[in-house]
The first five atom37 places (N, CA, C, CB, O) and aatype in JSON, in Angstrom:
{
  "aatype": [20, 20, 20, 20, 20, 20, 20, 20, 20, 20, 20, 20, 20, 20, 20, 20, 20, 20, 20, 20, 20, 20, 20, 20, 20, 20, 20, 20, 20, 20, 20, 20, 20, 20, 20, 20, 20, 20, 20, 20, 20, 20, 20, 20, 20, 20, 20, 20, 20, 20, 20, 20, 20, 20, 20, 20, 20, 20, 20, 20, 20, 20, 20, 20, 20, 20, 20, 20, 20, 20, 20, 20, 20, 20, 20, 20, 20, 20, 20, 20, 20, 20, 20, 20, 20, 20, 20, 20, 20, 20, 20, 20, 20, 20, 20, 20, 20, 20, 20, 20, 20, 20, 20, 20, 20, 20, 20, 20, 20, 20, 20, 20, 20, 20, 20, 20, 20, 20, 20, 20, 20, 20, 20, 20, 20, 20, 20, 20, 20, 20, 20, 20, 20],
  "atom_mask": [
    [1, 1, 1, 1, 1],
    [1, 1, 1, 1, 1],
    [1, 1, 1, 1, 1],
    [1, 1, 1, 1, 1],
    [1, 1, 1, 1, 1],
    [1, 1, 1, 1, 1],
    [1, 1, 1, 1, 1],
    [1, 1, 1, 1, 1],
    [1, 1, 1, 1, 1],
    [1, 1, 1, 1, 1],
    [1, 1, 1, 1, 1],
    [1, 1, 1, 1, 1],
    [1, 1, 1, 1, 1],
    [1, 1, 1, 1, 1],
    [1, 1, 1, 1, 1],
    [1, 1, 1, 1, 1],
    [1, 1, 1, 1, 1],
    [1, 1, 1, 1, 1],
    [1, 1, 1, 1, 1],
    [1, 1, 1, 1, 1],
    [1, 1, 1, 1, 1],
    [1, 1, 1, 1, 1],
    [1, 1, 1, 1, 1],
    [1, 1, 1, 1, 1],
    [1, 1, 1, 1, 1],
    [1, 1, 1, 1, 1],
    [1, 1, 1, 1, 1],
    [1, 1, 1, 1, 1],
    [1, 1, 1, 1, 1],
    [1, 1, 1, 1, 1],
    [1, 1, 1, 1, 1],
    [1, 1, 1, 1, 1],
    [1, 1, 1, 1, 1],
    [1, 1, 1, 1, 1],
    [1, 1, 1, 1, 1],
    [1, 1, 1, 1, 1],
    [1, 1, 1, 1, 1],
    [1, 1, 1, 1, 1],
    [1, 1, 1, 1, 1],
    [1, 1, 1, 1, 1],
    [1, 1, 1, 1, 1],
    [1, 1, 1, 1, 1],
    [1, 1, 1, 1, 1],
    [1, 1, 1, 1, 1],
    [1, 1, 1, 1, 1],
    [1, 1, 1, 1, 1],
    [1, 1, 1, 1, 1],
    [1, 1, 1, 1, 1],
    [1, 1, 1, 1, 1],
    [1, 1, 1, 1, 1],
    [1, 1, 1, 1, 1],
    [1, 1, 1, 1, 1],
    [1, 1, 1, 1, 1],
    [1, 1, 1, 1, 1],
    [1, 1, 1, 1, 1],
    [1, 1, 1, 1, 1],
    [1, 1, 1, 1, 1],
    [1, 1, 1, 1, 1],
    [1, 1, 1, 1, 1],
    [1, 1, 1, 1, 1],
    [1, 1, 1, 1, 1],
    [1, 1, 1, 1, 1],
    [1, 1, 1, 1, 1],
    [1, 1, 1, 1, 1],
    [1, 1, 1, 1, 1],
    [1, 1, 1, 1, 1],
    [1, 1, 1, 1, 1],
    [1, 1, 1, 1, 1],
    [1, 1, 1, 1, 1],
    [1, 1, 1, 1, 1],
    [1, 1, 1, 1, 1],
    [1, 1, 1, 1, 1],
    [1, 1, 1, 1, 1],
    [1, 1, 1, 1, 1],
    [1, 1, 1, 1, 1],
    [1, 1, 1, 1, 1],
    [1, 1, 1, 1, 1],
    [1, 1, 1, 1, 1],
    [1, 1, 1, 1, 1],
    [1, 1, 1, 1, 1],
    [1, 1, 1, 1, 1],
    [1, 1, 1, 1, 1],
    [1, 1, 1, 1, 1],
    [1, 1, 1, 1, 1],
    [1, 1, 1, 1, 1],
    [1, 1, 1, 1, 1],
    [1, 1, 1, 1, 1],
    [1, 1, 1, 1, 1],
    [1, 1, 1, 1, 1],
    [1, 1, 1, 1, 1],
    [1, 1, 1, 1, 1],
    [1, 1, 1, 1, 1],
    [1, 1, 1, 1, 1],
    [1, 1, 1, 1, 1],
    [1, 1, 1, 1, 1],
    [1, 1, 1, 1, 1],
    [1, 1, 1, 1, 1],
    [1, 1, 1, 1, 1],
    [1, 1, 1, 1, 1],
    [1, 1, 1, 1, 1],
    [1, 1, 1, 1, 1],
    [1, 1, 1, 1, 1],
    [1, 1, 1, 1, 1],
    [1, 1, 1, 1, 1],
    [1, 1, 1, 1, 1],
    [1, 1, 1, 1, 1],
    [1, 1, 1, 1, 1],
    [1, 1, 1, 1, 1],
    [1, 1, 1, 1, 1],
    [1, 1, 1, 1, 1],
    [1, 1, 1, 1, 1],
    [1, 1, 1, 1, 1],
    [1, 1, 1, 1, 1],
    [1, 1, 1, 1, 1],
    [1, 1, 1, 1, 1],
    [1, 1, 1, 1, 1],
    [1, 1, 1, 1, 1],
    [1, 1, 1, 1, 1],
    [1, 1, 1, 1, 1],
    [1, 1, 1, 1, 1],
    [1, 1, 1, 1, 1],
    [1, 1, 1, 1, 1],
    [1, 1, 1, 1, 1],
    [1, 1, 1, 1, 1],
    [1, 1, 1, 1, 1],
    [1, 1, 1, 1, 1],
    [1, 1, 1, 1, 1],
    [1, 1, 1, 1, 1],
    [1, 1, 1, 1, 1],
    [1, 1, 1, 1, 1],
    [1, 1, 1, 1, 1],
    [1, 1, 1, 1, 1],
    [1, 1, 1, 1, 1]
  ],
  "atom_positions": [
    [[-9.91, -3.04, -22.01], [-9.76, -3.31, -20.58], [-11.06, -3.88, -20.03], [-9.36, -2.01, -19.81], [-12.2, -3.61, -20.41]],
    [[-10.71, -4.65, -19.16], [-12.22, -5.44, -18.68], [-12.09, -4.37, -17.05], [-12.1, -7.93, -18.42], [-11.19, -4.18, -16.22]],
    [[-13.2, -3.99, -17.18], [-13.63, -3.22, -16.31], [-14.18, -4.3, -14.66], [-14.86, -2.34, -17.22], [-13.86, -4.14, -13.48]],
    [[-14.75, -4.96, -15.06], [-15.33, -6.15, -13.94], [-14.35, -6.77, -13.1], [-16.0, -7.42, -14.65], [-14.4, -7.02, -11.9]],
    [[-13.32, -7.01, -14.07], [-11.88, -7.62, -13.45], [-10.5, -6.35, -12.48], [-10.99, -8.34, -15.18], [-9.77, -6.57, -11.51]],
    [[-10.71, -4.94, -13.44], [-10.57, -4.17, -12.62], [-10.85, -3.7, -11.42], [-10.65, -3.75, -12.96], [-9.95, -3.45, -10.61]],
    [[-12.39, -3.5, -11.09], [-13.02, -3.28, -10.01], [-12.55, -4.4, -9.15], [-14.46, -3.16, -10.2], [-11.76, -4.01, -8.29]],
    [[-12.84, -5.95, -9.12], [-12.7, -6.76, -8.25], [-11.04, -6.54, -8.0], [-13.28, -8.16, -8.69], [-10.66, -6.17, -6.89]],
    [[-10.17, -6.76, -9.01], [-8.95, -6.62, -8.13], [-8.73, -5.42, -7.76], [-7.8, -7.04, -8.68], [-8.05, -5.4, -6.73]],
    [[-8.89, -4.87, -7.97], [-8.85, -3.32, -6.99], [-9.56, -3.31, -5.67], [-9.61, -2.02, -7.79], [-9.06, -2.73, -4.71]],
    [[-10.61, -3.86, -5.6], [-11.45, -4.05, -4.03], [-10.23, -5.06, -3.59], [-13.46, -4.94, -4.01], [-9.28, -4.57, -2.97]],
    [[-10.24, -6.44, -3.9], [-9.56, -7.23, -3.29], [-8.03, -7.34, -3.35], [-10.07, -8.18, -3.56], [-7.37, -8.12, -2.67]],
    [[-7.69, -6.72, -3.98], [-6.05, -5.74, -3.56], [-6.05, -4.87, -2.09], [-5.75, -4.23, -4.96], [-5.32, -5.05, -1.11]],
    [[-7.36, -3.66, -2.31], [-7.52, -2.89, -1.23], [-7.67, -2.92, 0.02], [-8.11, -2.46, -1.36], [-7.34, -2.15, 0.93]],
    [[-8.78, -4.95, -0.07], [-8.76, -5.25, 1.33], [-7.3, -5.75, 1.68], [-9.9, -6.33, 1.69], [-6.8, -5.31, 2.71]],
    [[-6.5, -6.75, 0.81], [-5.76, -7.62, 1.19], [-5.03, -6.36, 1.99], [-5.05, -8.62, 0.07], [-5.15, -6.34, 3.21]],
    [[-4.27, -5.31, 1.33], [-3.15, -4.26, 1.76], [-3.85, -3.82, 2.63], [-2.55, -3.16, 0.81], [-3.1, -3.35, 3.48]],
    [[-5.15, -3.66, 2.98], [-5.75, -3.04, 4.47], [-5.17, -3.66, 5.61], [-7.36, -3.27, 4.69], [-4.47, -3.28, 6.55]],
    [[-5.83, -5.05, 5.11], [-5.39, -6.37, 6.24], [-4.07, -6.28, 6.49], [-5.61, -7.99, 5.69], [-3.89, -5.95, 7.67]],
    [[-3.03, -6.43, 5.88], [-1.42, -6.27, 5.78], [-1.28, -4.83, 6.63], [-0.73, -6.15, 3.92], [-0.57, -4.99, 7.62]],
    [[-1.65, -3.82, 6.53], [-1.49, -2.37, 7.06], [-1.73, -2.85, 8.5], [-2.63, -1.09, 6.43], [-0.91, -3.0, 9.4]],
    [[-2.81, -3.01, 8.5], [-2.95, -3.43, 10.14], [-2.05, -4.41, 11.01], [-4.24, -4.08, 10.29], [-1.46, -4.02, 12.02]],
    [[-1.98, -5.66, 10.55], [-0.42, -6.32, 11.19], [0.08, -5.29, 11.48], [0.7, -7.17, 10.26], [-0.15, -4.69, 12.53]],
    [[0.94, -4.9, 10.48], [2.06, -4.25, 10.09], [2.23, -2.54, 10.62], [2.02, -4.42, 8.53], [3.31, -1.95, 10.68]],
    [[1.32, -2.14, 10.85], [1.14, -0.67, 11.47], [0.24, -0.93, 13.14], [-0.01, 0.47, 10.12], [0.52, -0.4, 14.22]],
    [[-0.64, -1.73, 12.89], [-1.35, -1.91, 14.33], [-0.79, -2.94, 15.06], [-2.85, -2.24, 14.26], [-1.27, -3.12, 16.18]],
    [[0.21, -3.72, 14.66], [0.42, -4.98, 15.76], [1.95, -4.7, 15.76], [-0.11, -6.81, 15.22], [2.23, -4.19, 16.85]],
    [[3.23, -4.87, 14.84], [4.51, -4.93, 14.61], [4.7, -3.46, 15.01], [4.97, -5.44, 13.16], [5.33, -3.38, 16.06]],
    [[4.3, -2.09, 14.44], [4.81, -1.1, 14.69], [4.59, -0.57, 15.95], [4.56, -0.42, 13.87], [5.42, 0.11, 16.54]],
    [[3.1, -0.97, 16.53], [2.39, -0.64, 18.11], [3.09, 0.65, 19.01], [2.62, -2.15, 19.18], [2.87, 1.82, 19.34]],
    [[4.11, -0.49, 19.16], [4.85, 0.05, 20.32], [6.28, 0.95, 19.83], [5.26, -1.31, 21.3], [6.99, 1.47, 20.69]],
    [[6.55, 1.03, 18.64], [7.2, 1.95, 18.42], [6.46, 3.35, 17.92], [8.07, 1.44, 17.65], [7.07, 4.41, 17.97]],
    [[5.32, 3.29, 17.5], [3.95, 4.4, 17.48], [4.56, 5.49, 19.02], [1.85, 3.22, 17.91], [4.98, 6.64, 19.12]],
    [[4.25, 4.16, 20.15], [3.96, 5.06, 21.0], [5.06, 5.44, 21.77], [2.98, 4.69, 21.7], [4.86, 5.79, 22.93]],
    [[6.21, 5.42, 21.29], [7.79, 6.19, 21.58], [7.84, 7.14, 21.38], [8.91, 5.92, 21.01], [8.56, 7.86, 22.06]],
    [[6.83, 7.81, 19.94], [6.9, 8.95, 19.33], [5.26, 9.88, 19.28], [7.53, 8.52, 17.89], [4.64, 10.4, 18.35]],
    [[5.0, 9.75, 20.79], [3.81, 10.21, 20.97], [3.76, 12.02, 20.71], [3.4, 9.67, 22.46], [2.67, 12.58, 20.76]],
    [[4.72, 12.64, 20.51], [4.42, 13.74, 20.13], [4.73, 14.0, 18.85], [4.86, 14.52, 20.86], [4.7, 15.15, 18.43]],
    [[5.12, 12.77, 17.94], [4.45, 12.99, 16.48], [2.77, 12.54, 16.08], [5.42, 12.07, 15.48], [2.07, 12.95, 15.14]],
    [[2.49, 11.7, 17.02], [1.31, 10.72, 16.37], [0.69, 11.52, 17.91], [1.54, 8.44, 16.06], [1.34, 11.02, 18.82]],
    [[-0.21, 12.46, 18.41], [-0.55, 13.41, 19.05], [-1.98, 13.67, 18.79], [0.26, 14.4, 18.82], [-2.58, 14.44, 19.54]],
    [[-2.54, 13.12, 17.84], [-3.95, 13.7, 17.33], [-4.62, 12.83, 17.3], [-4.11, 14.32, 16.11], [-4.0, 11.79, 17.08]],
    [[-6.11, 12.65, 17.48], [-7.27, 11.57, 17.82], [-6.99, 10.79, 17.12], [-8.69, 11.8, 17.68], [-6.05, 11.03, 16.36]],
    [[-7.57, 9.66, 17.04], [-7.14, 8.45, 16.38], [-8.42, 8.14, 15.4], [-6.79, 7.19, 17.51], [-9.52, 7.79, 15.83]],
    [[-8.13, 8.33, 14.07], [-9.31, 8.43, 13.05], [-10.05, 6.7, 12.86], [-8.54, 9.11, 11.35], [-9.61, 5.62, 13.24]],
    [[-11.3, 7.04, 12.12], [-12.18, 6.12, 12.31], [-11.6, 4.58, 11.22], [-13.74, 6.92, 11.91], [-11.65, 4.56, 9.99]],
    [[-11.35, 4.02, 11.67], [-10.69, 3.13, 10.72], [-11.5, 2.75, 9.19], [-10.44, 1.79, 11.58], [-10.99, 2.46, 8.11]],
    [[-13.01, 2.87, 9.58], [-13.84, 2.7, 7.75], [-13.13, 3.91, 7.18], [-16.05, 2.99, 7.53], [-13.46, 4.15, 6.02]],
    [[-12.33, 4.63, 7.64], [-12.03, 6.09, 6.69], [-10.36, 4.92, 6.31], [-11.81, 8.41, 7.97], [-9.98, 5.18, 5.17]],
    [[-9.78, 4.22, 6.76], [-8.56, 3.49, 6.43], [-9.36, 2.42, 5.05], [-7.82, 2.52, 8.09], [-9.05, 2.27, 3.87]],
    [[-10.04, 2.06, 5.57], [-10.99, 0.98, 4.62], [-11.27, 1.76, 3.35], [-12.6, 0.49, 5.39], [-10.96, 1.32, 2.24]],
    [[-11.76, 2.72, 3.5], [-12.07, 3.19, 2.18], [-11.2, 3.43, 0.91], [-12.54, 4.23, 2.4], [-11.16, 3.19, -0.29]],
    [[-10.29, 4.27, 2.24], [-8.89, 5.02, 1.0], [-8.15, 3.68, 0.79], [-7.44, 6.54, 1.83], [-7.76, 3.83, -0.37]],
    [[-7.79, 2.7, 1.11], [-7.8, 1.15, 0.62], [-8.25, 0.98, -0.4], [-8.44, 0.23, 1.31], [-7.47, 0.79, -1.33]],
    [[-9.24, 0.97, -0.57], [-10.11, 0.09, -1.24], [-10.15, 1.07, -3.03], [-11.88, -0.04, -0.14], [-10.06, 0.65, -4.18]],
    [[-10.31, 2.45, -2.46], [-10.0, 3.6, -3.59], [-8.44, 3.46, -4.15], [-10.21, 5.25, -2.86], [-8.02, 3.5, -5.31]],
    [[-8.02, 3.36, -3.39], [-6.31, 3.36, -4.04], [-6.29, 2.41, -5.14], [-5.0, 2.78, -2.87], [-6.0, 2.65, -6.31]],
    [[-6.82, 0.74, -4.36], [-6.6, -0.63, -4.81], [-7.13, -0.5, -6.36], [-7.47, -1.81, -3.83], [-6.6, -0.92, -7.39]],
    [[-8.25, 0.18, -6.2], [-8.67, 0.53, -7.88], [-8.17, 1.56, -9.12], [-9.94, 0.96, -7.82], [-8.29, 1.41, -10.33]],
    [[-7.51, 2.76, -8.27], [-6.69, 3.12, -9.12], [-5.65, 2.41, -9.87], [-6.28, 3.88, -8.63], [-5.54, 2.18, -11.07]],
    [[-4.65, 2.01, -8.49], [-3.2, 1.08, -9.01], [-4.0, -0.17, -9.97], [-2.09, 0.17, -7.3], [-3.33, -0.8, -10.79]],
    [[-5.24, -0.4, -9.82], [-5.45, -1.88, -10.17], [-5.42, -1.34, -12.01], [-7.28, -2.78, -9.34], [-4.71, -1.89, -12.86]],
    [[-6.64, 0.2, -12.36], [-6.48, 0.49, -13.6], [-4.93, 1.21, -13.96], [-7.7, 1.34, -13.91], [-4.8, 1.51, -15.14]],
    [[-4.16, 1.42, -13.36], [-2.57, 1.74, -13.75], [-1.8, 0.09, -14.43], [-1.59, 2.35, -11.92], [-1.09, -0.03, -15.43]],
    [[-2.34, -1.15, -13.33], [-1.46, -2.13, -13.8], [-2.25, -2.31, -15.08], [-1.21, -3.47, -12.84], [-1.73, -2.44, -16.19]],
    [[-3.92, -2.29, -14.75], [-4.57, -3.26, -15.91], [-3.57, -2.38, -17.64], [-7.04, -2.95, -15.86], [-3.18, -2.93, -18.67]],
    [[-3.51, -1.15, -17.29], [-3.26, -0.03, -18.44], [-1.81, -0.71, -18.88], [-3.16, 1.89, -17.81], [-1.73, -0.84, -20.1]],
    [[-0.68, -1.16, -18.15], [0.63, -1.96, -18.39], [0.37, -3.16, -18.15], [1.8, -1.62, -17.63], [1.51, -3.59, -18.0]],
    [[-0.41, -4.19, -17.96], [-0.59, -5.41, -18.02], [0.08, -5.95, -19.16], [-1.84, -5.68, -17.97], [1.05, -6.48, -18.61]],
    [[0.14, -6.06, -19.75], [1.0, -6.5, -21.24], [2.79, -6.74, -21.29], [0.71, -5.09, -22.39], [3.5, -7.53, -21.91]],
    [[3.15, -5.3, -20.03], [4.64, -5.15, -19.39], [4.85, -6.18, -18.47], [4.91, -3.8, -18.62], [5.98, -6.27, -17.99]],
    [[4.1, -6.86, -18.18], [4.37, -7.85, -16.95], [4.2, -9.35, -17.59], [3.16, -7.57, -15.57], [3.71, -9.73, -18.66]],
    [[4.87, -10.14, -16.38], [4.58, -11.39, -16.32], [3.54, -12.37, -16.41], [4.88, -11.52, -15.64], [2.95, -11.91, -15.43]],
    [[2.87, -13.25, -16.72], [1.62, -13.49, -16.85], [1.18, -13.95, -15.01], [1.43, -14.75, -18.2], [1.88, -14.74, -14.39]],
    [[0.24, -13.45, -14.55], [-0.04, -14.55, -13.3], [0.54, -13.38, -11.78], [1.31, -16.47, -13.59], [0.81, -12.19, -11.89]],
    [[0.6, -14.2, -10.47], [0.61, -13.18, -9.41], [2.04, -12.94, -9.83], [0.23, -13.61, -7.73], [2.42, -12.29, -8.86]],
    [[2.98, -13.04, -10.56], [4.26, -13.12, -10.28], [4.26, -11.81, -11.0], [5.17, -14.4, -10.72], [4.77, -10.87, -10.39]],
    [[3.72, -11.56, -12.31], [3.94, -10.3, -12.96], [3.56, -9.22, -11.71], [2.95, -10.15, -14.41], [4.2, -8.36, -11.09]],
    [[2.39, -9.66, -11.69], [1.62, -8.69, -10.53], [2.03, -8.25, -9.14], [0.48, -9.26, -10.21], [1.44, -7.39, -8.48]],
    [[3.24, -9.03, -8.71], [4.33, -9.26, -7.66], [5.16, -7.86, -8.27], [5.28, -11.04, -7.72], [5.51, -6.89, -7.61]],
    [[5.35, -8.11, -9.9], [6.67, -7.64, -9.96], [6.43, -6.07, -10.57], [7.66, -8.7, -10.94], [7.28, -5.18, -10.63]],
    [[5.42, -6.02, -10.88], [4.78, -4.34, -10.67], [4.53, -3.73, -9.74], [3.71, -4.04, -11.08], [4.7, -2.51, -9.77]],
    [[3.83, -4.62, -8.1], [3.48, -3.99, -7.01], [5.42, -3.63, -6.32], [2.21, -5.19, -5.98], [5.7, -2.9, -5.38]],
    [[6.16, -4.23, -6.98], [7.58, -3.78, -6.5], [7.99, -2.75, -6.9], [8.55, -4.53, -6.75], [8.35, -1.92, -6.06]],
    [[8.05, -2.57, -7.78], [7.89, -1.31, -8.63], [7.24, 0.24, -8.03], [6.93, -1.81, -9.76], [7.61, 1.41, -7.97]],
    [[6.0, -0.62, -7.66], [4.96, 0.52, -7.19], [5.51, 0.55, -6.15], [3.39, 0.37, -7.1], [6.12, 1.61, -6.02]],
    [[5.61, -0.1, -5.3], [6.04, 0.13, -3.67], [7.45, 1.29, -3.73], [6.63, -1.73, -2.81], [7.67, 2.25, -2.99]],
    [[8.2, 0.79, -4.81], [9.84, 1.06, -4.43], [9.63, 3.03, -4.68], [11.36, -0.04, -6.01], [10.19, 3.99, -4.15]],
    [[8.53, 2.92, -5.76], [8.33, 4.71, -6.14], [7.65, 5.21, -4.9], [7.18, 5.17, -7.67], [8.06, 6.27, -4.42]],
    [[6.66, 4.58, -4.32], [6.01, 5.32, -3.28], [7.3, 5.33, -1.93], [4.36, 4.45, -2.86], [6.99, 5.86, -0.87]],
    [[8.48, 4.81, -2.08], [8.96, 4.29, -0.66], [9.6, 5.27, -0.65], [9.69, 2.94, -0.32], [10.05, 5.3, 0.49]],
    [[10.08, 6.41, -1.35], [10.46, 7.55, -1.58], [9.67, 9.02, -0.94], [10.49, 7.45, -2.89], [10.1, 9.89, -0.19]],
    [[8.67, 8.88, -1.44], [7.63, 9.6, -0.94], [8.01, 9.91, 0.68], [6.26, 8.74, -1.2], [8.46, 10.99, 1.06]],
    [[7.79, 9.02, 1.37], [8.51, 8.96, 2.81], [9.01, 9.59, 3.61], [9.21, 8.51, 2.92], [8.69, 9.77, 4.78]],
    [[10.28, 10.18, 2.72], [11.23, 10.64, 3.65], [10.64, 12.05, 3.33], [12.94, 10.28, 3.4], [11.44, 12.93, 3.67]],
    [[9.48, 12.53, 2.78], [9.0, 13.83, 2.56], [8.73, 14.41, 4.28], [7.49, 13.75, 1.45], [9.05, 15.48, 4.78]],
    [[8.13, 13.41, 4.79], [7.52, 13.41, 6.37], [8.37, 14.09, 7.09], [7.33, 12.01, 7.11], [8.1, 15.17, 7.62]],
    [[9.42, 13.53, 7.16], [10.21, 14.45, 8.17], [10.88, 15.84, 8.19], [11.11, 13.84, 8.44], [11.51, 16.42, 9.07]],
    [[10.41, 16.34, 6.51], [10.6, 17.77, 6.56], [9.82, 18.67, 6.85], [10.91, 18.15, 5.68], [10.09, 19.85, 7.03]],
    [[8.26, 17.89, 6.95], [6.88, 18.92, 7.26], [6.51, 18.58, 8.49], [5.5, 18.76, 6.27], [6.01, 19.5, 9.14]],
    [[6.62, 17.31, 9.13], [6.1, 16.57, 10.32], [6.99, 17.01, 11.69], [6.21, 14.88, 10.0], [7.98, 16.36, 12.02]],
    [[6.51, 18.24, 12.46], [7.77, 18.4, 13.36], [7.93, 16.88, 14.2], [7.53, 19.84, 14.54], [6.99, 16.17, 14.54]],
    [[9.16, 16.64, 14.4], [9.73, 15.68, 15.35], [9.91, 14.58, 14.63], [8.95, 15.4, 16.55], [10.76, 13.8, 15.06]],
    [[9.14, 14.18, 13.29], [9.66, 12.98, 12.49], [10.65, 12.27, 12.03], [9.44, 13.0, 11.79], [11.34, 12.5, 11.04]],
    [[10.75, 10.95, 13.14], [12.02, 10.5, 12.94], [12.63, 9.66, 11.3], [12.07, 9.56, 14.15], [12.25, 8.64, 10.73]],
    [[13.33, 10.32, 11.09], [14.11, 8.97, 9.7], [13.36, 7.52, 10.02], [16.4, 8.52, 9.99], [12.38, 7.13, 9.39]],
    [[13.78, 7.03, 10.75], [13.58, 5.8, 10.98], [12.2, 4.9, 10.73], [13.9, 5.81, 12.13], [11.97, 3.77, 10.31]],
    [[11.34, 6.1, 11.25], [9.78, 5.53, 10.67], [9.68, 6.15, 9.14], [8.24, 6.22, 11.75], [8.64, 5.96, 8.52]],
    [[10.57, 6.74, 8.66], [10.34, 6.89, 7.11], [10.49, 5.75, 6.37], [11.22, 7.82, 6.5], [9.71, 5.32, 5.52]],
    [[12.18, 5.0, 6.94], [12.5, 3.79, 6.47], [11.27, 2.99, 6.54], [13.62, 3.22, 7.18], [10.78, 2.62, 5.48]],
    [[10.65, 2.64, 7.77], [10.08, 1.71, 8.3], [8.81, 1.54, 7.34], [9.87, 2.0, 9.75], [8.36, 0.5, 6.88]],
    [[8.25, 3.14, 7.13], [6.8, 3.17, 6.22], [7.38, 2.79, 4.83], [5.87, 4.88, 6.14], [6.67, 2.0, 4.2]],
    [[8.57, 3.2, 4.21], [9.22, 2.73, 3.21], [8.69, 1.54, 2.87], [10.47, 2.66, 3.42], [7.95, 1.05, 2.02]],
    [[9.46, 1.18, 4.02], [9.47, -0.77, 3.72], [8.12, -1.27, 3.59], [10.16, -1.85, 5.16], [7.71, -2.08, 2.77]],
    [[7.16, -0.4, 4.94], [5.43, -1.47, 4.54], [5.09, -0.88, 3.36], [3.76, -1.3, 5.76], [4.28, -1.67, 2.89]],
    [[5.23, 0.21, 2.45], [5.14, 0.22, 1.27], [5.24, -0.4, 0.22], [5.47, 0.69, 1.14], [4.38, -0.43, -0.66]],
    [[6.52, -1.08, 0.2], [7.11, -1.95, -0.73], [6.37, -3.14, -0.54], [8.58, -2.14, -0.58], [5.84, -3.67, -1.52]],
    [[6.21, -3.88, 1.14], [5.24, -4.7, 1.23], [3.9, -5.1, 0.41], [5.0, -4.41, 2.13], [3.49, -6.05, -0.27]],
    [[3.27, -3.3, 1.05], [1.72, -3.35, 0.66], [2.14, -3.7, -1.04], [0.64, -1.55, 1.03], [1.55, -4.67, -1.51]],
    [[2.74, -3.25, -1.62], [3.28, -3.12, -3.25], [2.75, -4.46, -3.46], [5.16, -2.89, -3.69], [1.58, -4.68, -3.77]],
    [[3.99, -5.7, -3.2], [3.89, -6.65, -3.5], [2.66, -7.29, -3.34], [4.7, -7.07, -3.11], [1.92, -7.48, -4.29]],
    [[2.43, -7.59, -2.33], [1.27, -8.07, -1.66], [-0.04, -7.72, -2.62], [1.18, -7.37, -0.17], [-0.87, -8.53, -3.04]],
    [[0.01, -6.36, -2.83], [-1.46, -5.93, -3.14], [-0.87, -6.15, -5.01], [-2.09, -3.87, -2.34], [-1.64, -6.81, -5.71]],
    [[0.15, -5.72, -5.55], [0.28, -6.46, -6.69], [0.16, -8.25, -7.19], [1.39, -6.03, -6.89], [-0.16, -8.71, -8.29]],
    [[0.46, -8.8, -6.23], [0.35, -10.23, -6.71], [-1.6, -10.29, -6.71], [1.35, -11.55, -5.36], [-2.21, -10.97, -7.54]],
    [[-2.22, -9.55, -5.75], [-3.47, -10.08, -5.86], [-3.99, -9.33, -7.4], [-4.42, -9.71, -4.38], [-4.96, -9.6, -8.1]],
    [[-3.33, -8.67, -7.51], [-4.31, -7.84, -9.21], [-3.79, -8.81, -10.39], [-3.61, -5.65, -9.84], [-4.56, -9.29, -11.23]],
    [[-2.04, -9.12, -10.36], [-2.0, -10.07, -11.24], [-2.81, -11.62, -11.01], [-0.63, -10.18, -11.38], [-3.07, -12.33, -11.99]],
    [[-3.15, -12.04, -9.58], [-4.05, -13.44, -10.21], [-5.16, -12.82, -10.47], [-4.41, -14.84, -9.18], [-5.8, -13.84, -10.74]],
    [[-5.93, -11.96, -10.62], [-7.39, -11.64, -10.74], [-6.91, -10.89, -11.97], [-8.31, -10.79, -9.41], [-7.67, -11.38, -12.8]],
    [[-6.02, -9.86, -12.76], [-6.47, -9.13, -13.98], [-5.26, -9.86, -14.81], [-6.51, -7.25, -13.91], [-4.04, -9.89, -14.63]],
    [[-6.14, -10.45, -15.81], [-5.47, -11.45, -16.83], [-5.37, -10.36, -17.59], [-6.24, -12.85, -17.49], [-5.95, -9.28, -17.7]],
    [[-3.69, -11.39, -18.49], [-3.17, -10.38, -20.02], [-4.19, -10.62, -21.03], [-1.51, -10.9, -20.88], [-4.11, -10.08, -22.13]]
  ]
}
């Protein structure tokens, strides 16, 4: 495993899906956030703490694909088609929320579902152009 190629696509996976999170949670979701102000009720954390766990994730998943790199496609397309993969297992995870989260609606389970599957793709196509078979 090339370690150099890991690290970078894992940082630059981590930012890309940061960047994507934000659209996608700070601009598209906004105003449905604040429908459900007595789930989302608690200070609003420092966003370098969003940046980080980004950027930490991006390098895990990045040594999970580099570890199945061989299972995939050559190029962003393999790397497309693992972050689908990854997204579709985490999009599950989800609906955990509304059994611990009082007031958690279904609907933002779907919704985080889906930017899951997003971040997936998204942050998979960038590890397949950066971690070659």
């Amino acid at each position: 495993m090339n370690w150099g190629r890991i690290f970078a696509g894992g940082i630059a996976s981590g930012i890309v899906v940061n960047l994507v999170d934000f659209v996608l949670h700070g601009q598209v979701m906004a105003a449905t956030y604040k429908k459900y102000d007595t789930v989302f009720s608690q200070k609003e954390a420092n966003p370098v703490y969003f940046f980080a766990a980004a950027i930490l994730i991006g390098i895990f998943v990045a040594t999970l694909f580099a570890k199945t790199r061989a299972s995939w496609a050559e190029g962003w397309k393999g790397g497309a088609t693992f972050g689908l993969f990854f997204g579709l297992a985490t999009f599950f995870m989800d609906f955990y929320n509304p059994l611990v989260i009082a007031d958690f609606p279904y609907y933002l389970s779907w919704c985080w579902g889906g930017i899951g599957v997003i971040d997936g793709v998204v942050g998979g196509a960038v590890l397949g152009a950066i971690i070659k078979r």
